[in-house]
N, C-alpha and C positions, 0 to 999 in steps of 0.2 A: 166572400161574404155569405154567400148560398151555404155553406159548411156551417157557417156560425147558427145563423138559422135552422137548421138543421140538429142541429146542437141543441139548442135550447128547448125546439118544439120535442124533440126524441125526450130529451129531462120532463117535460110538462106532462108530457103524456103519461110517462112513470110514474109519474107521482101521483097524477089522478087516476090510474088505474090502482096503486096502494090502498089509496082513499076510498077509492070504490068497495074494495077488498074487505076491506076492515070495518064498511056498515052494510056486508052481505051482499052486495049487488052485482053478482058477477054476469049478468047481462052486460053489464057498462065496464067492470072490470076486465072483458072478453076484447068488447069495443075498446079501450085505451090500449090494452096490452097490443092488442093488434098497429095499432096508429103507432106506438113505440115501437116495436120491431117494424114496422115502415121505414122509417125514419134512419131505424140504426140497420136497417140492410141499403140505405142511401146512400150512407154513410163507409158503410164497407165496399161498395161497390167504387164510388168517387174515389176510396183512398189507398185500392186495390191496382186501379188503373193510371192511376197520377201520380205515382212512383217516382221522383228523381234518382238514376240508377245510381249517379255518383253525389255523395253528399254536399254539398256548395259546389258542384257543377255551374251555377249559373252565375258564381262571383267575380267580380270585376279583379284583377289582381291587384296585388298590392303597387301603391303608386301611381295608381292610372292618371291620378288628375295633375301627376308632371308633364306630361306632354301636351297636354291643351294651355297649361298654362301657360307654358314657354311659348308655345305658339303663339298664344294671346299677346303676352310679354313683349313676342319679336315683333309682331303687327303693329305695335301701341310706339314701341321703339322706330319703326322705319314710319309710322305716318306722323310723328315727330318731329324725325328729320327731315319729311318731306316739307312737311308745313314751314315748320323756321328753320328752313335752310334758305 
C-alpha cells in the first residue's frame, strides 16, 4: 500500500513542478523536482530489494484446495456416522 502512495505523491510532485516551470518559478520548480525524485529513488530502492527471484514463487499449486476438502468431506462423513449410528 506504501508503494501506491508513493506512486501517486512521486506523479504530484511532477506535475507541480511542470507547473511551476511554465510560470517561471524555478525556486518551487527546484523544491517539487526535488520531492519527486524522493519519491522515485523510494521507489527504486523498495523495488530493487523486493525482488521475487522466481516469478510465482509464492503460488499455491494447482489443486491445493483438494486436499482440505476431502478432509473436510471425510470429518463431515465419520461425524455422520458417529451421530446416527
Amino acid at each position: 500500500m506504501i508503494r501506491v502512495y508513493w506512486h501517486i505523491t512521486r506523479r504530484f510532485y511532477e506535475v507541480r513542478a511542470y507547473r511551476a516551470s511554465s510560470k517561471g518559478l524555478t525556486g518551487k520548480y527546484r523544491h517539487f523536482r526535488g520531492k519527486a525524485v524522493k519519491y522515485s529513488s523510494l521507489i527504486e530502492n523498495y523495488e530493487a530489494h523486493h525482488k521475487n527471484p522466481e516469478p510465482g514463487g509464492h503460488r499455491l499449486p494447482f489443486g491445493w484446495w483438494a486436499v482440505p476438502s476431502a478432509a473436510a468431506g471425510a470429518g463431515l462423513i465419520l461425524f455422520a456416522l458417529v451421530i446416527f449410528a
